[in-house]
Each structure stands twice: as C-alpha cells, then as structure tokens.
N, C-alpha and C positions, 0 to 999 in steps of 0.2 A: 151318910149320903147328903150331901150336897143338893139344893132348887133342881140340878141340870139333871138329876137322877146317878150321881155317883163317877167315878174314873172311868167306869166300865163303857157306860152309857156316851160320855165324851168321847171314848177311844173308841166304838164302833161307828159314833157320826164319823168322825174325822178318818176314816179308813172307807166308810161308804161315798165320803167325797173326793178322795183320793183315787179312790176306781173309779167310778162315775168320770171324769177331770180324763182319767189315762184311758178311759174308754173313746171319751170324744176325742179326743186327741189322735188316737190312734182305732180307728173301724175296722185297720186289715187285720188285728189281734180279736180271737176271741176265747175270751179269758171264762172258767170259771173259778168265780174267788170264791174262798172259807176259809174263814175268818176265827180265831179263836182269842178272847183276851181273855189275859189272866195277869197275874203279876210277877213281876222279873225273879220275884223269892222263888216260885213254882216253876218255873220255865223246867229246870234240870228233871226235877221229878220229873214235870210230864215228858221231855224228852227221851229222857233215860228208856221209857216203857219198849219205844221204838223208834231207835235214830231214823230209822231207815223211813220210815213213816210222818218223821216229826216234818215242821216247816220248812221252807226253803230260807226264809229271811224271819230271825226271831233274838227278841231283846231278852237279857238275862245279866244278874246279879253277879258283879266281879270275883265272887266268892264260892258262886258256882262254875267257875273255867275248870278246875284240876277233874270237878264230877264228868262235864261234857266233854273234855278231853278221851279221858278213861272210857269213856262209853262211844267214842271217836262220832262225837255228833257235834263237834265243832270243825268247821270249815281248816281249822288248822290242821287238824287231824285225820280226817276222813281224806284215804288216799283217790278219789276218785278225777276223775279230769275236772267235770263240773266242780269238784270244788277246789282244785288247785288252783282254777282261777280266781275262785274265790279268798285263797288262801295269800296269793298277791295281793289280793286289794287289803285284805283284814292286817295284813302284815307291812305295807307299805309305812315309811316314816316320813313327814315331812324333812326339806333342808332346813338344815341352822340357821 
C-alpha cells in the first residue's frame, strides 16, 4: 500500500468523482451507484457467481474472456437487446 491508501482506495476516489461530475451534469438522472473494486485477475470469478447479477460496465483480464464468454457474461455473448448494443460498440474496429 501506497501514502494514498492503496489502488483500491484511488479507484473508489476517482469513481466517487465521476458520479458526483455525471450527477451535476445531469439532475433529471437519478442514479443509485454501487460500486465494487477488486482486480481485473477476480473480475471472472466474481462474475461467474451470477452473470445476471454481475455489473453492467466491468474491467477484466484478457485471459479471462474464454471464462466470461462461457458463462455468457460478456456483452459479446449475452443474447439480450441491451447487450447487443452493447455487443456493437465492444466489437466495432477502427478504419485503417
């Protein structure tokens, strides 16, 4: 651990001012956030428990795509509307 109290402790400042920021910005949302950090190694495990439950937007280890796949808790996978559009953005390539 780090003066600042650790990645943990940076990652939930920077997520509390992130909402805070998209709250003022926007008043006619109202949102409740929860929040969980952990690190990109975990993300699958914890996902895995319950896709269905898991986050709507969450970072993970390139190593864990074939787990989240299989357990269709990756936006590529998961046949739902919501995530097809999701499944456009995550799939898009840039032009050459």
């Amino acid at each position: 651990m780090g003066p600042a109290g650790g990645p943990g402790r940076r990652q939930r400042l920077l997520l509390s001012q992130v909402e805070a920021n998209f709250e003022k910005e926007h008043p006619e949302y109202k949102i409740t956030w929860k929040n969980d950090v952990l690190s990109e190694g975990d993300a699958a495990t914890q996902v895995q428990t319950d896709p269905t439950a898991a986050a709507d937007v969450y970072m993970f280890a390139s190593d864990q795509l074939g787990a989240l796949m299989k357990a269709q808790a990756s936006a590529s996978s998961a046949p739902t509307p919501r995530s097809r559009s999701r499944s456009r953005t995550a799939t898009w390539k840039s032009p050459p």
